[in-house]
N, C-alpha and C positions, 0 to 999 in steps of 0.2 A: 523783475519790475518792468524791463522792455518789452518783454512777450505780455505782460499784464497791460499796458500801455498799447501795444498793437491791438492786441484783440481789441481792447477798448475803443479804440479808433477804427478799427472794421465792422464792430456793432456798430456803434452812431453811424459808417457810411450805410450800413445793411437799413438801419433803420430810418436814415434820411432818404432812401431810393424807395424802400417802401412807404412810407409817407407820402412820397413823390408820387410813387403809384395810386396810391388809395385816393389823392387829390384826383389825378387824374382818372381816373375809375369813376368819381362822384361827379367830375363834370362829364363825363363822356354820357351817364344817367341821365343826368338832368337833361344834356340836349338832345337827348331818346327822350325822354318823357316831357319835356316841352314841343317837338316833331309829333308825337304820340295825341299830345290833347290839339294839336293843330291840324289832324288826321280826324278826330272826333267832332273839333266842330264844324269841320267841310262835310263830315259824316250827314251829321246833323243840319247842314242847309242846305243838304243837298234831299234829304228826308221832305225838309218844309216846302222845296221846290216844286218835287215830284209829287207832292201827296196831292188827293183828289181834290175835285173845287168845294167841297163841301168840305174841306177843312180835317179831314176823316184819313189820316196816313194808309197808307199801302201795305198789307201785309209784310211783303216783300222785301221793303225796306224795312223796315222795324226787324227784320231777320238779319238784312244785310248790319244793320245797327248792331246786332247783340254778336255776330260774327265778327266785327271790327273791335269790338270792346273785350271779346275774346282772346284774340290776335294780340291786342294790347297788355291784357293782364297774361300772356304768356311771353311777353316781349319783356316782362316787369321780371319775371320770373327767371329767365334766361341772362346768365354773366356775359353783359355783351364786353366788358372790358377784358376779359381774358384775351382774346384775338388783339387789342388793340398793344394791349401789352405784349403781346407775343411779338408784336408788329415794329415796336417799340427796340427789342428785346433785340432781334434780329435786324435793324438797324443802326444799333450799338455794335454789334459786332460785326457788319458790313466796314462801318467806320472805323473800326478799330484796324479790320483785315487792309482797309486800301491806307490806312495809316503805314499800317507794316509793309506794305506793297510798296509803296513813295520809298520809306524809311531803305528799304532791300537794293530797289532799281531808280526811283525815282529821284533821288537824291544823288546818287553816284554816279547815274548819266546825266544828272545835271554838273557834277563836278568834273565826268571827261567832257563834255560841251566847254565850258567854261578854260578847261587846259587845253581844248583845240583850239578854242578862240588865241589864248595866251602862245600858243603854242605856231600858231599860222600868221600874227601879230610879231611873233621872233622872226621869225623864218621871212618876213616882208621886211622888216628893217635889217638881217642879213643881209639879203639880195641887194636891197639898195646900197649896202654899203661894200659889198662885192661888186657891183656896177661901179662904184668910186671907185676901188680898189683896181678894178681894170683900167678904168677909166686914165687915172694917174699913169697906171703900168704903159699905157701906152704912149701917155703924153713923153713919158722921161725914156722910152725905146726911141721916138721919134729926137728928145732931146740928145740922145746918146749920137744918132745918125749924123743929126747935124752938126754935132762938135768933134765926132769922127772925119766926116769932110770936111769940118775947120780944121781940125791936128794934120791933115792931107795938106790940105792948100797951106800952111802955115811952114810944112816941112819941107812944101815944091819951095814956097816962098823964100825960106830959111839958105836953100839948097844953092838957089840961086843968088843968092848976097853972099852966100860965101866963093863962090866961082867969079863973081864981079870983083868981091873984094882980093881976091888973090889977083 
């Protein structure tokens, strides 16, 4: 029933992209053959332009006429949508490749970006607090000095109240 259910569901996609296509095949037609009769009536005033003053067309053109109506009923006859679809086709699967390309590199050197940032954001609030950390370290070296020549002078002090008081 699941494999009967999938195919199911990859016919209706097979048939909705064909669909899709065939829309798009009918319009790609139509704006060929609307281009096509906007080709025939520039044909055609350009026929009424050139033709003699007697009103009496030009060989010529009337050749060039039936060469462009030509042109056109083999233009009718030719699948211009296949290329279009091909075009289509191979742009799906460009997209899909740079999907996979991001998905591979572009997404994991966005996530080592993202842990450099994290990672150089540590390492600055370290520093600064190893700067404190020095920082103190020397305040209380210098505290230590000072209350070392206070214990000095305290024990001359000391040394000498005992020697007075004897």
């Amino acid at each position: 029933a699941t494999k009967v259910s999938a195919d199911g569901e990859q016919v209706e996609d097979d048939a909705d992209r064909i669909h899709k296509r065939a829309n798009d095949l009918e319009q790609f037609i139509k704006d060929t053959l609307l281009g096509a009769k906007d080709l025939q009536s520039k044909a055609a005033e350009l026929n009424r332009t050139l033709s003699r003053k007697d009103g009496t067309p030009d060989k010529s053109l009337s050749e060039m006429k039936e060469e462009i109506q030509a042109m056109l009923a083999e233009m009718r006859k030719r699948q211009l949508g296949g290329m279009k679809s091909i075009a289509e086709e191979e742009e799906d699967l460009a997209e899909k490749l740079y999907q996979k390309v991001k998905r591979m590199f572009g997404d994991p050197h966005q996530s080592t970006e993202d842990l450099k940032a994290e990672i150089k954001e540590k390492l600055s609030d370290h520093e600064g607090k190893l700067q404190e950390a020095q920082d103190l370290l020397h305040a209380a070296q210098g505290k230590m000095r000072q209350s070392g020549s206070l214990a000095e002078q305290n024990k001359a002090n000391l040394t000498l109240l005992q020697v007075q008081h004897n």
